[in-house]
C-alpha positions in Angstrom: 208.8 -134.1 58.3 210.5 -134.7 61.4 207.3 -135.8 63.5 207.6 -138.4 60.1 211.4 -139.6 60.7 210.6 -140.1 64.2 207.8 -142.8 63.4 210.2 -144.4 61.0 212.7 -144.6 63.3 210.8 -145.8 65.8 209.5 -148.4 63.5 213.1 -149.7 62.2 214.1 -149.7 66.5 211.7 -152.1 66.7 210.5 -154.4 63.5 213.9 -153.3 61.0 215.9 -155.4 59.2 219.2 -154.5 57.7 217.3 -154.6 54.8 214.6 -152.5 55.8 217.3 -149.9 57.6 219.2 -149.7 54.0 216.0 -149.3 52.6 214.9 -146.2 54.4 218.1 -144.4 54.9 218.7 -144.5 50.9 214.9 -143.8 50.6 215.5 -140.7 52.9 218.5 -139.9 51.5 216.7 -139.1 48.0 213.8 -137.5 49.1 215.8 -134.7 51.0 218.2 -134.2 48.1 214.9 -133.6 45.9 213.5 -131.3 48.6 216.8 -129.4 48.9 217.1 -128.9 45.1 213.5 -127.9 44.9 214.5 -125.2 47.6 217.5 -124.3 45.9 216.0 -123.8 43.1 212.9 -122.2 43.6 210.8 -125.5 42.0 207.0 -125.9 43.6 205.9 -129.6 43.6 203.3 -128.4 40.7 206.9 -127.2 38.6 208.0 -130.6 39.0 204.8 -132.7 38.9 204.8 -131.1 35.0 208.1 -131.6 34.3 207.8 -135.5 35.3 204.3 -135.2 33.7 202.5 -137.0 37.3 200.1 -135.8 39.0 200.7 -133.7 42.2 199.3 -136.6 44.5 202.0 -138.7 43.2 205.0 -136.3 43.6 204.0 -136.0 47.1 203.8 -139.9 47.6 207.1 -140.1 46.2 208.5 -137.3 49.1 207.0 -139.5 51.9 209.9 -141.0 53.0 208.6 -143.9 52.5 207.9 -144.7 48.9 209.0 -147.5 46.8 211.4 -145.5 44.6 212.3 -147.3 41.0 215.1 -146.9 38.7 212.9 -145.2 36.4 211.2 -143.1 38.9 214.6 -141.8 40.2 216.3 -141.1 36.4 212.9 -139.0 36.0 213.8 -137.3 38.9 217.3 -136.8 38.2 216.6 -135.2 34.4 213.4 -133.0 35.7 215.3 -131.4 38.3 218.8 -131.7 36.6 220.7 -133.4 39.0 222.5 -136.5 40.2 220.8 -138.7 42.7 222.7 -141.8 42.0 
């Protein structure tokens, strides 16, 4: 994942927006909370892919970094792994 933050930020350095920089720090900012409860709690991305009923491929397009996250996608998130993202 680090090789991963690298690129981004070498992206924003160059081409970002303020937009774009609020974009991916809140983007990152819920993808590691998901991967620290999944840790913390001994959830695979198979656990949660059920629990969100998705497929796998999707749960891990969500923990790119670099996904599109929506309202509804983050309240799924939030009951599945019983937490508070937002």
């Amino acid at each position: 994942m680090k090789k991963s933050n690298t690129m981004i930020s070498d992206w924003l350095n160059e081409y970002g927006t303020k937009e774009s920089d609020r974009f991916v720090e809140n983007n990152l900012f819920i993808t590691e909370k998901v991967f620290n409860t999944l840790d913390e709690k001994k959830i695979t991305i198979q656990d949660l892919s059920f629990k969100m009923g998705l497929h796998v491929q999707q749960i891990n397009d969500m923990l790119t970094g670099l996904y599109n996250f929506t309202l509804k996608d983050i309240v799924k998130l939030e009951i599945a792994l019983d937490i508070k993202i937002i």
